[in-house]
N, C-alpha and C positions, 0 to 999 in steps of 0.2 A: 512178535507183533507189537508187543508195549515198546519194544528198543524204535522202531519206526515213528509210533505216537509221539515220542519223545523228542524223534530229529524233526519232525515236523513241527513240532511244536517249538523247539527252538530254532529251528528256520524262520519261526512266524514272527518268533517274539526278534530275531536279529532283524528282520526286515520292519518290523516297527520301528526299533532304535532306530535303526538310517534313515526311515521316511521323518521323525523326528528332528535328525540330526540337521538334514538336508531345508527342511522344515523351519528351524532356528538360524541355519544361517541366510537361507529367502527372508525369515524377517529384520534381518541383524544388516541387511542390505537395506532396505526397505526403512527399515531407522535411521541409516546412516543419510540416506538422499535427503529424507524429510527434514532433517537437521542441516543440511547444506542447504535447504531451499528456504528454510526459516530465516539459517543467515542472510541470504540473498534478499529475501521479503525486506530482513532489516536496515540491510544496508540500502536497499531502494528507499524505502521510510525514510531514514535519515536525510538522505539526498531532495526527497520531494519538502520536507520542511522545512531543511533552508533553503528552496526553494521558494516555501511558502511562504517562509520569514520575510526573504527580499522580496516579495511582492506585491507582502504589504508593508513592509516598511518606503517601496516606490508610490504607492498609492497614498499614503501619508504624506510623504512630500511634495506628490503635485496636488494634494488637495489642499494643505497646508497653501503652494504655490498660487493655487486660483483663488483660494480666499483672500489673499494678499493685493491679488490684480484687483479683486470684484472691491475689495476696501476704496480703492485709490479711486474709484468711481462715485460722483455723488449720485443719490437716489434722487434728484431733486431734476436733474438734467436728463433724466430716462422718463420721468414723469411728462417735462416738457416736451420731448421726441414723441413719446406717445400720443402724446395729446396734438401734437401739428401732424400726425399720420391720420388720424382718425379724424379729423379738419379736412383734409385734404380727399378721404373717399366721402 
């Protein structure tokens, strides 16, 4: 009777191991993805900030560019336009 106790009981403890085992390598998967998707995350990262970089380095140049135009205009002749519109209603 004890020699049976015994098979069962090392049947139980074998089937432990392997749900363990099976166990280790679900997470050993499960690590591996997470780490190709971090990559993934990173390499999008990188991509969207020089992205971002050129987009404001475009925004800098056409603001740069309109402040340039709006220079060449005097404020003195915007004053006079306004002032014959508002004559005129």
């Amino acid at each position: 009777m004890l020699v049976y106790g015994l098979i069962c009981l090392s049947l139980s403890l074998a089937g432990v191991a392997g749900l363990q085992f099976f166990y280790l390598a679900y997470l050993e998967r499960v690590d591996r993805s997470r780490k190709n998707r971090v990559r993934e995350l990173e390499q999008h990262c990188k991509y969207l900030a020089g992205r971002l970089r050129d987009a404001e380095r475009q925004i800098t140049e056409q603001t740069d560019f309109i402040e340039a135009i709006y220079e060449e205009f005097d404020t003195e002749d915007e004053e006079e336009i306004w002032a014959d519109v508002i004559e005129e209603r």
